[in-house]
mmCIF file as gemmi writes it, N, C-alpha and C atoms, coordinates in Angstrom:
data_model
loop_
_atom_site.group_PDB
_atom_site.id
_atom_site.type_symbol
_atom_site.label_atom_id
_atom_site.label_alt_id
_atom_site.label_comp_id
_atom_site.label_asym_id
_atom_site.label_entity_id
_atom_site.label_seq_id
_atom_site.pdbx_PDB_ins_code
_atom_site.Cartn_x
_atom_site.Cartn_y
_atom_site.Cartn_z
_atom_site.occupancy
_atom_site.B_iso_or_equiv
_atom_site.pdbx_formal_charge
_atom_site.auth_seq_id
_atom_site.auth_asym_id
_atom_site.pdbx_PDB_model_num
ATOM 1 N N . UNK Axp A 1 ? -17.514 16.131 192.259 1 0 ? 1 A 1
ATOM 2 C CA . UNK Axp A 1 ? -16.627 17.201 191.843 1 0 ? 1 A 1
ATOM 3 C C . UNK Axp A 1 ? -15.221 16.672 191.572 1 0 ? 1 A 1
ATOM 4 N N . UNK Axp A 2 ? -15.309 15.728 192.576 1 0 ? 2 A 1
ATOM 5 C CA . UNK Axp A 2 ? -13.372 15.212 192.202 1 0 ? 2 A 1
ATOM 6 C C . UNK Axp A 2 ? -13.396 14.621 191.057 1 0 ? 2 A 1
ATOM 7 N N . UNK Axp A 3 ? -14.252 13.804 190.657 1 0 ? 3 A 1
ATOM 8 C CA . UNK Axp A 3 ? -14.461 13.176 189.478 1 0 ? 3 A 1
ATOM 9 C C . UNK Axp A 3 ? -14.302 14.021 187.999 1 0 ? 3 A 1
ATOM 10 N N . UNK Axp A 4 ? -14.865 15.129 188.14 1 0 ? 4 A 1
ATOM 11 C CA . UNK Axp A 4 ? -14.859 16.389 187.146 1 0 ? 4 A 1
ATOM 12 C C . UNK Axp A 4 ? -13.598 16.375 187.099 1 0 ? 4 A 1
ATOM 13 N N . UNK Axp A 5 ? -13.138 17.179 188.305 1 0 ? 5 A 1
ATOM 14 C CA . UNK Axp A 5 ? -11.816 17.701 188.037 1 0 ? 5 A 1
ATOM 15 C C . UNK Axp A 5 ? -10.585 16.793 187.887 1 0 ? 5 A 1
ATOM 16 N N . UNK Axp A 6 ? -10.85 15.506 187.885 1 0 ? 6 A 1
ATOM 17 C CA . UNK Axp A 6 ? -9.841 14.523 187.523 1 0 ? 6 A 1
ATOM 18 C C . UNK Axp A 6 ? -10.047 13.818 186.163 1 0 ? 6 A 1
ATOM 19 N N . UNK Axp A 7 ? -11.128 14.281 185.609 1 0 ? 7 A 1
ATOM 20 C CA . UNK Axp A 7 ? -11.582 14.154 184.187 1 0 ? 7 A 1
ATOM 21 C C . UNK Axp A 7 ? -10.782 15.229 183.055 1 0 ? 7 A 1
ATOM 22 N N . UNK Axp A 8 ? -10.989 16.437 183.655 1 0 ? 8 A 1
ATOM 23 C CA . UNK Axp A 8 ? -10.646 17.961 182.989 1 0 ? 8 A 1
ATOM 24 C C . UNK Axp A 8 ? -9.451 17.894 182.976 1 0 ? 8 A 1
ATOM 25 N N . UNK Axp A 9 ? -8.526 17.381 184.456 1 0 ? 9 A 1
ATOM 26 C CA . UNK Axp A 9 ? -7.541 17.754 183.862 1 0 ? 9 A 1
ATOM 27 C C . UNK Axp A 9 ? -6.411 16.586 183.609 1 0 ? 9 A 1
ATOM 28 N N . UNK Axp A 10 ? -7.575 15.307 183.193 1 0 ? 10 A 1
ATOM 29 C CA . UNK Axp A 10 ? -6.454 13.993 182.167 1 0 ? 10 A 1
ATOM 30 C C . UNK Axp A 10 ? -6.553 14.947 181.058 1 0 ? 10 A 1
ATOM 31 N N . UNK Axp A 11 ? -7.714 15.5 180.542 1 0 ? 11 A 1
ATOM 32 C CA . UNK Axp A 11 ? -8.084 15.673 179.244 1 0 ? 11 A 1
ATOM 33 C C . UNK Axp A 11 ? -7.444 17.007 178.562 1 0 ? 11 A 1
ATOM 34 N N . UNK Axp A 12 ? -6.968 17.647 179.697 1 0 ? 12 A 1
ATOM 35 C CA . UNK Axp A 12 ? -5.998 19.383 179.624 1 0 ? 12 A 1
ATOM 36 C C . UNK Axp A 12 ? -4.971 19.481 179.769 1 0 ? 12 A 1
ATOM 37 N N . UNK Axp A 13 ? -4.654 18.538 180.892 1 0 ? 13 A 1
ATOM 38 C CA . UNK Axp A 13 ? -3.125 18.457 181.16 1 0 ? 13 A 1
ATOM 39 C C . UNK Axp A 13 ? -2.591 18.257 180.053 1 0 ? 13 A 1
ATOM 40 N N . UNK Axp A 14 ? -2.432 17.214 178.773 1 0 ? 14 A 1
ATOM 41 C CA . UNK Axp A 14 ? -1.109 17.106 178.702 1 0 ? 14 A 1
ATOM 42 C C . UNK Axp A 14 ? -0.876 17.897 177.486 1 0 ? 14 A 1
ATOM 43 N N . UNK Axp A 15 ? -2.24 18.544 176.669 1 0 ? 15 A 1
ATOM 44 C CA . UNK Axp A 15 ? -2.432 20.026 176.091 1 0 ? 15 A 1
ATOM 45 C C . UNK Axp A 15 ? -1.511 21.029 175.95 1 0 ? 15 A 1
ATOM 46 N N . UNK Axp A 16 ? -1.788 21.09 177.484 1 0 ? 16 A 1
ATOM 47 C CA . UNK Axp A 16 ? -1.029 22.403 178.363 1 0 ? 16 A 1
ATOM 48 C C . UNK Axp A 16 ? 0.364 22.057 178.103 1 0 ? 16 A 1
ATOM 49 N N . UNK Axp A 17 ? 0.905 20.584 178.675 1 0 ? 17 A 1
ATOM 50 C CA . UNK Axp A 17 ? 2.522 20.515 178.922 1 0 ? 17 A 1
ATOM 51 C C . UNK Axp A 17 ? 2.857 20.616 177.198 1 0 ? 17 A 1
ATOM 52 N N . UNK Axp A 18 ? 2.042 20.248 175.823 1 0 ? 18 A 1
ATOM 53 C CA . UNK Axp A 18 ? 2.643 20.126 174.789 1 0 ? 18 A 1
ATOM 54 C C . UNK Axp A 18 ? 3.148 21.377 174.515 1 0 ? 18 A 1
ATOM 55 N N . UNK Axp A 19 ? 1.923 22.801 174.59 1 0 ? 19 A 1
ATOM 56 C CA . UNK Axp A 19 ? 2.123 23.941 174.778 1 0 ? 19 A 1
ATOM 57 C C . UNK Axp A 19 ? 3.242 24.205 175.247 1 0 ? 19 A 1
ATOM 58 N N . UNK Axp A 20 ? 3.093 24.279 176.191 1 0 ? 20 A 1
ATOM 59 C CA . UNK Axp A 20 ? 4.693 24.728 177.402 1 0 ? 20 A 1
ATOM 60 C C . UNK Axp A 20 ? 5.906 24.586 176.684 1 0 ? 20 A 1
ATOM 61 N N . UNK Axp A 21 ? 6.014 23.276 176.293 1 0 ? 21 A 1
ATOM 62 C CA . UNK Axp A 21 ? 6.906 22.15 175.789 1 0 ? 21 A 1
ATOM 63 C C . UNK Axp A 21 ? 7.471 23.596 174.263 1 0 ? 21 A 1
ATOM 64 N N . UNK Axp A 22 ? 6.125 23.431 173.897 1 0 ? 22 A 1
ATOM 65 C CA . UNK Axp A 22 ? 6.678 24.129 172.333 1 0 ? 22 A 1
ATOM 66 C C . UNK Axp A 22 ? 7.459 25.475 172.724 1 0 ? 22 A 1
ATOM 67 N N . UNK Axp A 23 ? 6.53 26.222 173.498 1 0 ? 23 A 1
ATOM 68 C CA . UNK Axp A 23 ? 7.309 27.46 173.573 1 0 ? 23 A 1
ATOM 69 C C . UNK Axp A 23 ? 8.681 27.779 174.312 1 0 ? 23 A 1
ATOM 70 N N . UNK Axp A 24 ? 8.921 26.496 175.187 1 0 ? 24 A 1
ATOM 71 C CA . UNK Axp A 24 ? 10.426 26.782 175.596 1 0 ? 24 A 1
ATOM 72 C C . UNK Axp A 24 ? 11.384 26.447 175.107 1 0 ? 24 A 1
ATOM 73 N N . UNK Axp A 25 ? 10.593 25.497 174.026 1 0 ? 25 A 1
ATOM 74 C CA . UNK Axp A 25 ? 11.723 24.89 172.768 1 0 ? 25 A 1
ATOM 75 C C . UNK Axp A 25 ? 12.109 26.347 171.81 1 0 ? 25 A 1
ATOM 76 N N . UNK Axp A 26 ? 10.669 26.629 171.56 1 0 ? 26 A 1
ATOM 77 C CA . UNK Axp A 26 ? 10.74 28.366 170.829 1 0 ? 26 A 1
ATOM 78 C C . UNK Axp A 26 ? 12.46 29.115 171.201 1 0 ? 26 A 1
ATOM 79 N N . UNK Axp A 27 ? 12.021 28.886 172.787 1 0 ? 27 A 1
ATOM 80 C CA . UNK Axp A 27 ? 12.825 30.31 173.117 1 0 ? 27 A 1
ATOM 81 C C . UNK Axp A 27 ? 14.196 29.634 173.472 1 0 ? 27 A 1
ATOM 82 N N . UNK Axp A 28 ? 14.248 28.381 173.537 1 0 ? 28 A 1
ATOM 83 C CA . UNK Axp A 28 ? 15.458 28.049 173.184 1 0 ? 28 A 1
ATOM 84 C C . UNK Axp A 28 ? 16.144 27.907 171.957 1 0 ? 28 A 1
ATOM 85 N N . UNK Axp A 29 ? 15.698 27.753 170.846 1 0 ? 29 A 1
ATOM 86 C CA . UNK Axp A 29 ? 15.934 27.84 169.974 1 0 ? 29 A 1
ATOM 87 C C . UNK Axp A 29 ? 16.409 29.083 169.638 1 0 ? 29 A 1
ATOM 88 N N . UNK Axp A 30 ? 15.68 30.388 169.78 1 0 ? 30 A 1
ATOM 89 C CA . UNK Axp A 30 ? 15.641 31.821 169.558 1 0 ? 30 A 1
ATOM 90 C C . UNK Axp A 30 ? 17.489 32.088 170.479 1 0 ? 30 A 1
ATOM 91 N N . UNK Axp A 31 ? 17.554 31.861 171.247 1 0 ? 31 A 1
ATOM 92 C CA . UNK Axp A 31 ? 18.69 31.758 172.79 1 0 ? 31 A 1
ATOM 93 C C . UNK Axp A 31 ? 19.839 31.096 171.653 1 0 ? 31 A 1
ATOM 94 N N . UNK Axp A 32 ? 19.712 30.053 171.179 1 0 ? 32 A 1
ATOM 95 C CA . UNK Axp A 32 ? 20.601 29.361 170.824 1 0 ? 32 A 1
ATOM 96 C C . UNK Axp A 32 ? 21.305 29.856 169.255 1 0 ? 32 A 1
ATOM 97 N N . UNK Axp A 33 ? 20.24 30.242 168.152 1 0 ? 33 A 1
ATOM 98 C CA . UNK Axp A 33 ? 20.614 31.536 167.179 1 0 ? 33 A 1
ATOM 99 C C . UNK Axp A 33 ? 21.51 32.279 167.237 1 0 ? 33 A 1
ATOM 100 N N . UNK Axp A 34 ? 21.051 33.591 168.737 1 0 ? 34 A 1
ATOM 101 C CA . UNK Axp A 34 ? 21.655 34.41 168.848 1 0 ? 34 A 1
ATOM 102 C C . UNK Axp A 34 ? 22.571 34.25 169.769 1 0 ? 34 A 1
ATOM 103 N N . UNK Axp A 35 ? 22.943 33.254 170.322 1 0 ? 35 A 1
ATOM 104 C CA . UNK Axp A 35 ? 24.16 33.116 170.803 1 0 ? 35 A 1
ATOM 105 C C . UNK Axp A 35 ? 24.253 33.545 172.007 1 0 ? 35 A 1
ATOM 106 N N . UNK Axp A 36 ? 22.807 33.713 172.662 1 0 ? 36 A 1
ATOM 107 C CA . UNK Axp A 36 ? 22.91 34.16 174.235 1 0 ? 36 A 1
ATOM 108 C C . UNK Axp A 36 ? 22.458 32.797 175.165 1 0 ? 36 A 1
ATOM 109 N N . UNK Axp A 37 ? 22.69 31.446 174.81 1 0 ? 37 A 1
ATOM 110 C CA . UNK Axp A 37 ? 21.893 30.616 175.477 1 0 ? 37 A 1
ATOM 111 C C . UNK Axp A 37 ? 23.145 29.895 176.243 1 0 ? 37 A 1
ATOM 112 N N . UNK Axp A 38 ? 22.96 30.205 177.589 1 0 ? 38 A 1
ATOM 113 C CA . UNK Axp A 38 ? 24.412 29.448 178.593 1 0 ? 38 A 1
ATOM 114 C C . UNK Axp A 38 ? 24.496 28.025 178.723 1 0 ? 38 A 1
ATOM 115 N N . UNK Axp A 39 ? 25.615 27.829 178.926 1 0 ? 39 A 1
ATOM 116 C CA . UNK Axp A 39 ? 25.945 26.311 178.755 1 0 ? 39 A 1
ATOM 117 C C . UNK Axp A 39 ? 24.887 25.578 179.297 1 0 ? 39 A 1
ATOM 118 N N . UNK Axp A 40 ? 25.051 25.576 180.52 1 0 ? 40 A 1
ATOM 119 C CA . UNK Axp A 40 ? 24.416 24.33 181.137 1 0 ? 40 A 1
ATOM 120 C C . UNK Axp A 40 ? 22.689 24.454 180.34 1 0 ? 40 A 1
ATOM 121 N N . UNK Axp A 41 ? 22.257 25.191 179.67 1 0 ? 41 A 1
ATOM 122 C CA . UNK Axp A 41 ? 20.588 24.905 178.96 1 0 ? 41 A 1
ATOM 123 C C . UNK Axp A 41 ? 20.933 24.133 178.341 1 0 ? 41 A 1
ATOM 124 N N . UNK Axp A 42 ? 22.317 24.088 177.455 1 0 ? 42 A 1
ATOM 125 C CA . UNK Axp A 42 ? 22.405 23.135 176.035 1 0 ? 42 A 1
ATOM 126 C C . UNK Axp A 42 ? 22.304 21.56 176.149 1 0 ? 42 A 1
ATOM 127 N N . UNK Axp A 43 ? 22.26 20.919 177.624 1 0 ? 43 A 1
ATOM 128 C CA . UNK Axp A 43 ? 22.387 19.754 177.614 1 0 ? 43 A 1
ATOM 129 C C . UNK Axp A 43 ? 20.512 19.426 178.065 1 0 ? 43 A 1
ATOM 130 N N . UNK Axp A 44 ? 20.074 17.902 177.6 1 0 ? 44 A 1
ATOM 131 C CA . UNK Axp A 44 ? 19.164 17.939 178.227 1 0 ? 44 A 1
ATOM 132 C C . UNK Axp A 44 ? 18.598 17.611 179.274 1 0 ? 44 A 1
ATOM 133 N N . UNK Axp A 45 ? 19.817 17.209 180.324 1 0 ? 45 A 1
ATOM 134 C CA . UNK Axp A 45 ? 19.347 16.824 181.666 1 0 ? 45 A 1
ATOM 135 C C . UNK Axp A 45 ? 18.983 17.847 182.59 1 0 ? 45 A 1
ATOM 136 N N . UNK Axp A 46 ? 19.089 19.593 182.045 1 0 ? 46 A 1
ATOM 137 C CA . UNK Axp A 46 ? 18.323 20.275 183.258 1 0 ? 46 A 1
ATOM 138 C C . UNK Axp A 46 ? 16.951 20.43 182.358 1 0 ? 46 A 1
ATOM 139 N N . UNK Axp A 47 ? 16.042 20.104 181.638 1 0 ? 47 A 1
ATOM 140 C CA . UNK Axp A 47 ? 14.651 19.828 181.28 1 0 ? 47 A 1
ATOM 141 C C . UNK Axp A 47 ? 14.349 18.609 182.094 1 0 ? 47 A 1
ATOM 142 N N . UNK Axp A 48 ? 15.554 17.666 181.929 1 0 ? 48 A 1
ATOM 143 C CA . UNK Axp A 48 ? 14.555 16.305 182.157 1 0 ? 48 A 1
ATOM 144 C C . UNK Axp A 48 ? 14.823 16.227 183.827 1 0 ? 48 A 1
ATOM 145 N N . UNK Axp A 49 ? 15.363 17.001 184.212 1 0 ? 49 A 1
ATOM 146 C CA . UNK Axp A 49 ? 15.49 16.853 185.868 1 0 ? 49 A 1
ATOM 147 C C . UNK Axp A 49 ? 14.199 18.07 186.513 1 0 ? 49 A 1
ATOM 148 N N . UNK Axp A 50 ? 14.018 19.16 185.872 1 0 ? 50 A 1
ATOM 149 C CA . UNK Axp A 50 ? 12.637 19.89 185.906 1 0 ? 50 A 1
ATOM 150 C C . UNK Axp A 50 ? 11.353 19.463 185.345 1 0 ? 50 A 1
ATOM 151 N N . UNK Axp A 51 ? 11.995 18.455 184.587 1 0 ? 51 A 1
ATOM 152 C CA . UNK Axp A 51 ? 10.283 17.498 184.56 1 0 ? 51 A 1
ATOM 153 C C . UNK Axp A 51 ? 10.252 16.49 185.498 1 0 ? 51 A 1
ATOM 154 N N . UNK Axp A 52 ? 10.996 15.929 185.897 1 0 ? 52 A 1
ATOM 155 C CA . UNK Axp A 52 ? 11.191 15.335 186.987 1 0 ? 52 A 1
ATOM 156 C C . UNK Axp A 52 ? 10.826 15.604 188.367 1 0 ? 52 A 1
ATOM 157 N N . UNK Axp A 53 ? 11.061 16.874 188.394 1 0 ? 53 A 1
ATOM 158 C CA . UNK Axp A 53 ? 10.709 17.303 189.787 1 0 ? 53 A 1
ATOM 159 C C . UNK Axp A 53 ? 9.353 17.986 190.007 1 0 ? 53 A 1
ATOM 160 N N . UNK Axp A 54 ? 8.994 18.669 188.504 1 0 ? 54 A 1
ATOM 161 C CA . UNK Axp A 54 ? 7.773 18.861 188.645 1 0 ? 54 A 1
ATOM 162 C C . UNK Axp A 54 ? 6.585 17.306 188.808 1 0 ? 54 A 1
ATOM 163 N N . UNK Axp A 55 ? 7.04 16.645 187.945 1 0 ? 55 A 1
ATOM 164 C CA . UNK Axp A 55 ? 6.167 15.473 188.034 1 0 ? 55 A 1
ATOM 165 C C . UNK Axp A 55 ? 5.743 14.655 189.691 1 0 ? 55 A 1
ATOM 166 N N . UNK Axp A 56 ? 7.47 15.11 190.704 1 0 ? 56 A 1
ATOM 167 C CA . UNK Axp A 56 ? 7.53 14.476 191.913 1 0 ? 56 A 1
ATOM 168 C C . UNK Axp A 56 ? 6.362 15.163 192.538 1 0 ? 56 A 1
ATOM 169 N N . UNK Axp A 57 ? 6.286 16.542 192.663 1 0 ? 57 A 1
ATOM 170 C CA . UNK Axp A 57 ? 5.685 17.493 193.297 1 0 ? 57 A 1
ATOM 171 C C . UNK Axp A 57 ? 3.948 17.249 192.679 1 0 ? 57 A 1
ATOM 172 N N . UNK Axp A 58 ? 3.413 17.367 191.922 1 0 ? 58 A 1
ATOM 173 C CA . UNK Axp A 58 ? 2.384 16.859 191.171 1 0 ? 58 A 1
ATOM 174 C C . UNK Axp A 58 ? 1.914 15.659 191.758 1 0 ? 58 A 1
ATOM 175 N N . UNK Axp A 59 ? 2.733 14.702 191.987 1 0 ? 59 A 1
ATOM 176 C CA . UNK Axp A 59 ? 2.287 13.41 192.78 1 0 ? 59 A 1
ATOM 177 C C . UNK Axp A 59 ? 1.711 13.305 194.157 1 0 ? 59 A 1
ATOM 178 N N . UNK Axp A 60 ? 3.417 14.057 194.686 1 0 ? 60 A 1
ATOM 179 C CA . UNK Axp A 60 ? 2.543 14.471 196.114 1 0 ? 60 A 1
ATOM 180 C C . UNK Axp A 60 ? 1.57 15.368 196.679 1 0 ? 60 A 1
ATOM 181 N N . UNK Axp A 61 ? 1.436 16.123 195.717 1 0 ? 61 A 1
ATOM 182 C CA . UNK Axp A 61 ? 0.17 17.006 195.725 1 0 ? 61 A 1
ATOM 183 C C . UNK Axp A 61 ? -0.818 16.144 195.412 1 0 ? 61 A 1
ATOM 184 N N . UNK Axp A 62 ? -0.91 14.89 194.575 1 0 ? 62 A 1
ATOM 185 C CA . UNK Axp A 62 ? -2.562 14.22 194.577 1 0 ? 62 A 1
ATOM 186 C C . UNK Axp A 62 ? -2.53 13.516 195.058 1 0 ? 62 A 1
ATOM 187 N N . UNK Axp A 63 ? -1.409 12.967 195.834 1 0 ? 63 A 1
ATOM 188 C CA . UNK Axp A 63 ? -1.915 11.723 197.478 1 0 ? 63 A 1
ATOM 189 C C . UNK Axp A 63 ? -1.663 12.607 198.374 1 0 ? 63 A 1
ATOM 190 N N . UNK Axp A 64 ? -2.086 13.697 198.554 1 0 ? 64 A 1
ATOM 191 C CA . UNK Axp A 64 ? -2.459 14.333 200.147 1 0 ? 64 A 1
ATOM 192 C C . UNK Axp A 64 ? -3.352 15.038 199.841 1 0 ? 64 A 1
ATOM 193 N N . UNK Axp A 65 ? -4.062 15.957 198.353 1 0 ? 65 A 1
ATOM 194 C CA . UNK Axp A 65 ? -5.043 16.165 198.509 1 0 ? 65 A 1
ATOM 195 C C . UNK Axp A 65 ? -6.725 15.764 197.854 1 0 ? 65 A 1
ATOM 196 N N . UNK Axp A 66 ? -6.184 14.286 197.133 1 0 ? 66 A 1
ATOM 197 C CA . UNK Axp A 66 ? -7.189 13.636 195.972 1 0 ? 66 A 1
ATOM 198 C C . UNK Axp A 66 ? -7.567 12.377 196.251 1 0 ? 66 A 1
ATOM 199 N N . UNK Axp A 67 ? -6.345 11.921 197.55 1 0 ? 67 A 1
ATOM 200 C CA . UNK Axp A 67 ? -6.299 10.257 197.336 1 0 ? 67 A 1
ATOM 201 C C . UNK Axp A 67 ? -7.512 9.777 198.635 1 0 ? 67 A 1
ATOM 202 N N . UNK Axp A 68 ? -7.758 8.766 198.652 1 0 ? 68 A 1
ATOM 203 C CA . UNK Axp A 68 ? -9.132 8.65 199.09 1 0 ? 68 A 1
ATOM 204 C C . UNK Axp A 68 ? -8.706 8.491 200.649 1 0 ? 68 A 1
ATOM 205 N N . UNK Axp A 69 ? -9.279 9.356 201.188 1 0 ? 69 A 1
ATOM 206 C CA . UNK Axp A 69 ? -8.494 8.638 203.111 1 0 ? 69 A 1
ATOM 207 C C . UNK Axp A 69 ? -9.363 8.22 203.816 1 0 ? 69 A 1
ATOM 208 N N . UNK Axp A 70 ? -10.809 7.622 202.813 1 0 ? 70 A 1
ATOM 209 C CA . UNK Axp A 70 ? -11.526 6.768 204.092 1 0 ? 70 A 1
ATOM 210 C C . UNK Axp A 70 ? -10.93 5.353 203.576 1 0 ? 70 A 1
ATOM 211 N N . UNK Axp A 71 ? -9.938 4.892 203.47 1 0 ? 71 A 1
ATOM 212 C CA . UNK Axp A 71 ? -9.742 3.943 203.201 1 0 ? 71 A 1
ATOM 213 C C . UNK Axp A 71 ? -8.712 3.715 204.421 1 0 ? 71 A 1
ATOM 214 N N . UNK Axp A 72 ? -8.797 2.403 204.61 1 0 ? 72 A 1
ATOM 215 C CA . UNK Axp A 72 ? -7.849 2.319 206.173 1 0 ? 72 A 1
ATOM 216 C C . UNK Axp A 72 ? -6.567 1.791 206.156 1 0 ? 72 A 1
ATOM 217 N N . UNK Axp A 73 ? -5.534 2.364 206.586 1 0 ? 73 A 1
ATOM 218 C CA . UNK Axp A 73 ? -4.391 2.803 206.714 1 0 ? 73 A 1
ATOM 219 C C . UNK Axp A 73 ? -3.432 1.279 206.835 1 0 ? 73 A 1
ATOM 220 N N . UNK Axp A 74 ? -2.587 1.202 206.187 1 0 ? 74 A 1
ATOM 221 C CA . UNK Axp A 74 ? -2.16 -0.173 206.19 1 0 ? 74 A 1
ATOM 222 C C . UNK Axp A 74 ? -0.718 -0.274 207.134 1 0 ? 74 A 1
ATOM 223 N N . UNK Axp A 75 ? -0.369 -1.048 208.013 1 0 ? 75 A 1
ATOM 224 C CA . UNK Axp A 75 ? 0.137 -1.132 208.92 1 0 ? 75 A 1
ATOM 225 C C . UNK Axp A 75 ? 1.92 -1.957 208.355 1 0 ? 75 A 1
């Protein structure tokens, strides 16, 4: 099963993030038109610090619940 689901989602994931990706560009774009989009969106270090942190969180979520723990613990 882990195998599946670490298959599905190399092959979905990054689908999904292109998706994501497009539509918040969308609605930034739309934000930025009409002149309602606040400063700090216009730069791109709060995307690349929320991909960042999502990516941190993502990690540690698959070495505590994917990574193999019959393997013995290194000292």
């Amino acid at each position: 099963m882990r195998i599946v689901l670490g298959v599905v989602v190399l092959l979905f994931a990054p689908t999904v993030a292109f998706f994501i990706w497009a539509w918040l560009v969308q609605i930034k774009r739309e934000r930025k038109l009409a002149g309602t989009l606040p400063e700090w969106q216009a730069l791109p270090w709060t995307n690349l610090g929320i991909a960042g942190l999502v990516l941190v969180i993502a990690a540690l979520l698959y070495i505590n619940f994917l990574a193999d723990s019959s393997a013995p613990a290194a000292c």
